[in-house]
C-alpha positions in Angstrom: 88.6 56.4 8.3 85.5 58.3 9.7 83.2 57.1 12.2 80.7 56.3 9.8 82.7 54.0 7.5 83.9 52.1 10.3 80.1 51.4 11.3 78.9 50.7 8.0 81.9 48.2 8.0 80.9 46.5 10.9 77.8 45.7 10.0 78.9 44.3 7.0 80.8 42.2 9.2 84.1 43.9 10.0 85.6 44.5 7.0 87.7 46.6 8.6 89.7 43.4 9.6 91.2 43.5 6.8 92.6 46.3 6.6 92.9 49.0 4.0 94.2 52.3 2.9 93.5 54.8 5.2 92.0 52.1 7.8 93.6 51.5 11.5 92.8 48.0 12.7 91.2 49.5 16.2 89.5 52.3 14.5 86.3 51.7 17.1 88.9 53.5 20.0 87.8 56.2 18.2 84.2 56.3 18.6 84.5 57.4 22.2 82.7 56.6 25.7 80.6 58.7 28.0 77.4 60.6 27.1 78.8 63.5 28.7 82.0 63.5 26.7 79.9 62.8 23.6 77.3 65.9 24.1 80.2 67.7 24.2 81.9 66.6 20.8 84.2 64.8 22.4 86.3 67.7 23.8 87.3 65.8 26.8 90.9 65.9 27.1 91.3 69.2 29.1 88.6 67.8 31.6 88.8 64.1 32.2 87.5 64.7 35.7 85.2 61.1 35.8 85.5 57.5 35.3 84.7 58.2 31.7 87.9 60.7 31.2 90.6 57.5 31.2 89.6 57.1 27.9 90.5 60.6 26.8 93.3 61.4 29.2 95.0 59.1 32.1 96.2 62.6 33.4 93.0 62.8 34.7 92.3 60.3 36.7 94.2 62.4 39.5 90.8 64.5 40.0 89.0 61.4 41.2 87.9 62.3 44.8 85.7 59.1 45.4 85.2 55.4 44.1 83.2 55.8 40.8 81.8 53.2 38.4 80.6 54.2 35.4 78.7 52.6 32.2 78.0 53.4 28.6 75.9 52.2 26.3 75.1 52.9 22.5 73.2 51.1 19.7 74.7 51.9 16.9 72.8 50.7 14.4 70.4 47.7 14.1 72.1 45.0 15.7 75.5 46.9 16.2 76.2 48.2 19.8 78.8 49.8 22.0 79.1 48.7 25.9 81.4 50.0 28.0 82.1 49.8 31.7 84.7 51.2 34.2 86.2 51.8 37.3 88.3 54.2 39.0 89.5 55.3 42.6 92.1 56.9 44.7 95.0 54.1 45.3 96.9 56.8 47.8 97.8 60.0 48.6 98.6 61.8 44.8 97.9 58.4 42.6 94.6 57.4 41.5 94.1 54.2 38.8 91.4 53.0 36.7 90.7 49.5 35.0 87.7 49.3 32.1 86.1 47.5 29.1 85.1 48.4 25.8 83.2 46.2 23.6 81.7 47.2 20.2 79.9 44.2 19.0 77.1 43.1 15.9 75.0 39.9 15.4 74.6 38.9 11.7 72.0 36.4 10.6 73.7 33.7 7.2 71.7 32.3 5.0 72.0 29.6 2.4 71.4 30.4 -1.5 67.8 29.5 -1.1 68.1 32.5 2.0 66.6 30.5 4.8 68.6 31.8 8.0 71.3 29.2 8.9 72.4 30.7 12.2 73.5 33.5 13.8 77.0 34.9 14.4 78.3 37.3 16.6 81.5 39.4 15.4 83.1 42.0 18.0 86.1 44.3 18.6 86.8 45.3 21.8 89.5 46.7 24.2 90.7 45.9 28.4 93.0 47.6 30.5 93.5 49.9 32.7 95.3 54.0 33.7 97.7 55.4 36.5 97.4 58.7 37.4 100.0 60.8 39.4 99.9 64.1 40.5 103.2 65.2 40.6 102.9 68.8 41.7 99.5 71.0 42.9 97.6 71.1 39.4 100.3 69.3 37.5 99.5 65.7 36.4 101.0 62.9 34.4 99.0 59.8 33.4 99.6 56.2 31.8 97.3 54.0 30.0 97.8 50.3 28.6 95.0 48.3 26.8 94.6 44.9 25.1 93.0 45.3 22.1 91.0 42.1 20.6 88.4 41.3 17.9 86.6 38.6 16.3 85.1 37.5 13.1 83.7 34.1 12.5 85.9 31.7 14.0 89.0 34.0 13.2 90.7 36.1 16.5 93.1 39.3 15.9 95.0 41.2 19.0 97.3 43.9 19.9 98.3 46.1 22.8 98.4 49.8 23.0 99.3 52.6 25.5 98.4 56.2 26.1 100.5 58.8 27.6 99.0 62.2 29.0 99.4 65.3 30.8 97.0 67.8 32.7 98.1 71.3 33.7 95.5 73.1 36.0 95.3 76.9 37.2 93.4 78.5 39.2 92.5 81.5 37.0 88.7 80.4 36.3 89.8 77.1 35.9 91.8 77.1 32.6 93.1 73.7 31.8 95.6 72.4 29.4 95.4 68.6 28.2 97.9 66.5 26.4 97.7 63.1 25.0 99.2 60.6 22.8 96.9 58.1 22.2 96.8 54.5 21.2 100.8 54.0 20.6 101.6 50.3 20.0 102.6 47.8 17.6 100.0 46.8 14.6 96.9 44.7 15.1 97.3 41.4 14.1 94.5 39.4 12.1 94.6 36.4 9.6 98.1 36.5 9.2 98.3 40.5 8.6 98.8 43.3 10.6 97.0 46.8 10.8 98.6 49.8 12.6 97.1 51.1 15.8 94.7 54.5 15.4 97.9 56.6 17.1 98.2 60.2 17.3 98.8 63.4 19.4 95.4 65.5 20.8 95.7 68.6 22.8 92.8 69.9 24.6 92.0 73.3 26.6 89.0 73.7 28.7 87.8 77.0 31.1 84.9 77.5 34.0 83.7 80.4 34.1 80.6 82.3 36.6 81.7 79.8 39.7 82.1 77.2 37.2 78.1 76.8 36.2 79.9 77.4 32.6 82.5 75.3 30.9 84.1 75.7 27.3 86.0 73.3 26.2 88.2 72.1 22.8 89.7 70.0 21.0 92.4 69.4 18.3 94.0 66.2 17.4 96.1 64.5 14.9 96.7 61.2 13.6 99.9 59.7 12.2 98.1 58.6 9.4 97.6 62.2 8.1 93.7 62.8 9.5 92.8 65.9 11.4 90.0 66.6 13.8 88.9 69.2 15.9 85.7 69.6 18.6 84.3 71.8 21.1 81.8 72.1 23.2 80.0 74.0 26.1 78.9 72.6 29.7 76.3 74.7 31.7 74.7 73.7 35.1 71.7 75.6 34.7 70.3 75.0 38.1 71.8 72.5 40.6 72.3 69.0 39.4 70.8 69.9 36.1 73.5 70.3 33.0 73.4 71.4 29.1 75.9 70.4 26.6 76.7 71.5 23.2 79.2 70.4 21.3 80.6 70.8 17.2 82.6 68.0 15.2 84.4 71.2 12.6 86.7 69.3 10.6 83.9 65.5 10.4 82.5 64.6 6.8 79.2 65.9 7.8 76.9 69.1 6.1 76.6 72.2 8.7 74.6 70.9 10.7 75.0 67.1 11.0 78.3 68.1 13.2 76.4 69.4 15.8 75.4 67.2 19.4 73.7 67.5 22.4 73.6 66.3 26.0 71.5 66.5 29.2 72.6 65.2 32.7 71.8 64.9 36.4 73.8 64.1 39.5 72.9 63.5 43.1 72.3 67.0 43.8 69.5 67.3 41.3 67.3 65.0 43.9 65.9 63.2 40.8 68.5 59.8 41.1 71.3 58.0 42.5 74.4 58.6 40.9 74.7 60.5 37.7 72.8 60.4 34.4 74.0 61.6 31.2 72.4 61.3 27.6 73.9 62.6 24.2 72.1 63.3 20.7 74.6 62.7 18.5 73.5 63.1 14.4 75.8 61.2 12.1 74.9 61.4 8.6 74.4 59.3 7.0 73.3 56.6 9.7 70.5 59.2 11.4 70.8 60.2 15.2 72.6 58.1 17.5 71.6 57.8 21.4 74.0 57.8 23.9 73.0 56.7 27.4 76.2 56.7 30.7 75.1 56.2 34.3 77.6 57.1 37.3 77.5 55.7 40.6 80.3 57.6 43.2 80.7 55.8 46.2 
């Protein structure tokens, strides 16, 4: 299921609850967190250097220097939005961990057969947990995540739990990188009395910096066990200090040439313009129209 069936599903309340052929019963794991990670396509996995990069790789957590908390927001459509907020620190010398939440939520109005409103619901799907990050040699790390998975529709409740496993190899030679994750293993979601399996499958990601690392190109391939392929990449430039572009392409998304393609700004501290970090993506998805993406970073 692409992104854009599983929004048109929620706001047509969750549907995707139950469950379908070609459906995964956490399908919104997929729609991914961080602007900066988003204006980039989502080619993440070979850089997961923030807060933001548990969700793409727990291997990466071992680059976190300081404290960081980070938060995400996107609206969807209408009255469909994504909220997500984490944190993530060093716990000791080569082990760093992270805890976060992930919400994906819509409001829906009944009405009787006459259509006078009769009150308003609110349906969600969400995730909490947390990642562990060791660095076991210089540049080589290993990384676990774990995550209860939740949603909600009426007066109905569904669960699960689900883990990620990743690696992140790092070199010196102008900082090539080599990501790999499986992602969202665990038992089926339960809801109503039936189960839907977990969104699982293998990515691997490669990213390089390049001119004192003012340029990053990054990308993406994964696989789903449930047959689906996807592959991203994108480009990071700091054009001048604090200041960063992003490109990215979705190749293998149901989209025409050009509804694959997104876009990102952002500022840190260095840029003198705020505190903490700002990121924004443009990300077009056909056939909803653009989506905003908005993350802002505090490092302390």
């Amino acid at each position: 299921m692409n992104k854009t069936v599983l929004i048109l599903l929620l706001v047509a309340g969750f549907a995707l609850a139950q469950g379908g052929a070609g459906s995964s019963g956490a399908d919104f794991l997929n729609l991914g967190v961080g602007a900066r990670a988003l204006g980039l396509a989502g080619a993440y996995t070979a850089i997961a250097d923030d807060v933001y990069g548990m969700s793409y790789n727990p291997a990466g957590l071992s680059q976190i220097l300081k404290a960081e908390l980070g938060s995400y927001y996107a609206n969807i459509l209408a009255d469909v939005h994504q909220g997500w907020i984490g944190y993530a620190q060093e716990a000791g010398h080569f082990i760093n961990f992270g805890l976060d939440l992930n919400l994906v939520y819509a409001e829906e109005t009944r009405r009787n057969s006459y259509g006078d409103p009769i009150g308003i619901y609110s349906n969600f799907m969400g995730s909490f947990g947390g990642a562990l990050a060791l660095e076991l040699t210089e540049g080589f790390s290993l990384g676990i995540g774990a995550r209860y998975i939740f949603q909600k529709y009426d007066y109905d409740l569904g669960h699960g739990f689900a883990g990620d496993f990743g690696l992140l190899y790092h070199t010196r030679f102008n900082e090539f990188r080599v990501g790999l994750v499986a992602e969202n293993l665990g038992p089926n979601v339960t809801f109503r009395s039936a189960g839907d399996p977990m969104p699982m499958g293998l990515r691997l990601g490669v990213a390089s910096s390049l001119f004192r690392e003012d340029l990053t190109l990054t990308g993406d391939f994964a696989w789903r066990f449930e047959g689906t392929m996807e592959a991203n990449v994108g480009v990071e430039w700091w054009a001048v200090q604090g200041f960063a572009l992003r490109v990215g392409y979705q190749i293998f998304d149901d989209h025409d040439s050009w509804s694959g393609l997104c876009l990102g700004i952002g500022f840190d501290e260095l840029s003198d313009i705020i505190v903490g970090g700002l990121d924004y993506a443009f990300v077009p998805q056909e056939p909803l129209g653009y989506l905003h993406r908005l993350s802002y970073t505090l490092k302390f």
